[in-house]
C-alpha positions, -999 to +999 in steps of 0.1 A: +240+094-357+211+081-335+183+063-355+146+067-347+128+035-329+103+019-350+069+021-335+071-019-337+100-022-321+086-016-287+109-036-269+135-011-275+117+019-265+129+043-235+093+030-215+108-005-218+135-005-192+108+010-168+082-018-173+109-043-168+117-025-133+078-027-124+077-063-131+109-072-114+096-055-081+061-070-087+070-106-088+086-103-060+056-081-041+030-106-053+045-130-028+028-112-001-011-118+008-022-085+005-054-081+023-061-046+005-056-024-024-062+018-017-061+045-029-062+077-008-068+113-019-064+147-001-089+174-008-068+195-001-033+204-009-004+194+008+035+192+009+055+160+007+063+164+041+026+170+051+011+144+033+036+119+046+027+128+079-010+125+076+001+089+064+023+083+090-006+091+116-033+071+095-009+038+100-002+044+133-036+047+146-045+015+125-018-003+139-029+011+173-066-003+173-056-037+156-025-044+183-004-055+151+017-041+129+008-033+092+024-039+065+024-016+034+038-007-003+029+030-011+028+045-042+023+081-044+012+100-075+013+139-079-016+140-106-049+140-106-066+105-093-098+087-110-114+089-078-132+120-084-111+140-060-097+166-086-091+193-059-062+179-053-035+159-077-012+140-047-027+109-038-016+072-023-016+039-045-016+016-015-009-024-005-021-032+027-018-066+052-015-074+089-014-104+113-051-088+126-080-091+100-089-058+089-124-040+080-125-020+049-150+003+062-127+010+091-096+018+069-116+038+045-135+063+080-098+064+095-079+077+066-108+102+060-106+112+097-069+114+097-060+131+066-090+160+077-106+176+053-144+170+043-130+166+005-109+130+010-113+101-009-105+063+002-115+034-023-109+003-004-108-031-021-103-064-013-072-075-024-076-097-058-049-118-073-060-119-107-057-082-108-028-063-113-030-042-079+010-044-073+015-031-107-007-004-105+004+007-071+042+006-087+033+022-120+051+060-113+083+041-094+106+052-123+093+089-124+096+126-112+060+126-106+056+097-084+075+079-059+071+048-036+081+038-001+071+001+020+070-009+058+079-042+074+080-063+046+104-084+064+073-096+083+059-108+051+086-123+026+110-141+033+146-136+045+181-153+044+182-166+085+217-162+090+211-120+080+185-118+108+192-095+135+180-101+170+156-068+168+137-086+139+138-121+149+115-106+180+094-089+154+088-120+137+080-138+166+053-111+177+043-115+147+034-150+141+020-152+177-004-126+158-012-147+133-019-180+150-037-159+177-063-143+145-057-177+129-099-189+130-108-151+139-135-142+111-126-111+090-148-083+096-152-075+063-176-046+058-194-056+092-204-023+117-209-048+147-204-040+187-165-049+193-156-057+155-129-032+140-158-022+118 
């Protein structure tokens, strides 16, 4: 027979497994300097399949105008957002960085004009250490209601040399060609100037 968990005896209960699997993958995320942490809503709804399109689109235009690649950790939620968007329950938990310095007010206008409905949401934040962004964006990983995916985070942590393959040893060279070349190149920030990537 099965005994009930004492409600002091957290360590034991079902959750605890789960937060152990958020903060194994966090400590190892929080290596990474994250220039952003997003969340983005749809007003409207959409599939899986949909929704990850619209994504796909939204980081292929971004990597488009910056001439650099972006790297990302999403999570995705199928509930209800505190963003004020409650049309709609999917939405995106997302970690952001790239060699090219990046605007929030850009990334917020280009997911709104990619995922295409008057109704979506983008809160764009500066990335702060203190908080616990990676967490939050990994909260739902061991859940049916949530899920997470990344891109090129080989760019960003690091890797045993002798398992690099030729394909991403040129990757890494493009991109820290990147990063020396935006090395002193001031972050736009929330700037709207001529030529700046808002």
């Amino acid at each position: 027979m099965k005994f009930a968990t004492n409600w002091y005896d957290r360590d034991n209960w079902p959750y605890a497994e789960d937060l152990y699997t958020v903060a194994v993958f966090a400590t190892w995320l929080k290596k990474v300097k994250w220039q952003f942490c997003c969340t983005f809503t749809f007003g409207m709804k959409h599939s899986d399949y949909h929704a990850d399109e619209k994504f796909k689109e939204f980081i292929n235009r971004l990597e488009a105008t910056l001439k650099a690649d972006v790297t990302f950790v999403r999570g995705e939620e199928r509930q209800p957002s505190g963003c004020g968007k409650p049309a709609c329950g999917r939405h995106f938990h997302v970690l952001m960085t790239s060699a090219a310095p990046m605007s929030t007010a850009y990334v917020a206008w280009l997911w709104k004009d990619v995922a295409g409905s008057y109704d979506d949401g983008a809160d764009v934040q500066p990335f702060d250490a203190k908080l616990n962004g990676v967490e939050y964006v990994l909260k739902k990983i061991n859940k049916p209601d949530g899920d997470w995916t990344a891109r090129n985070l080989h760019l960003v942590l690091p890797m045993e040399p002798e398992k690099i393959r030729k394909r991403t040893r040129r990757q890494l060279k493009r991109h820290e060609a990147r990063l020396k070349h935006h090395a002193n190149t001031e972050t736009p920030a929330n700037t709207m100037q001529k030529g700046a990537i808002w």
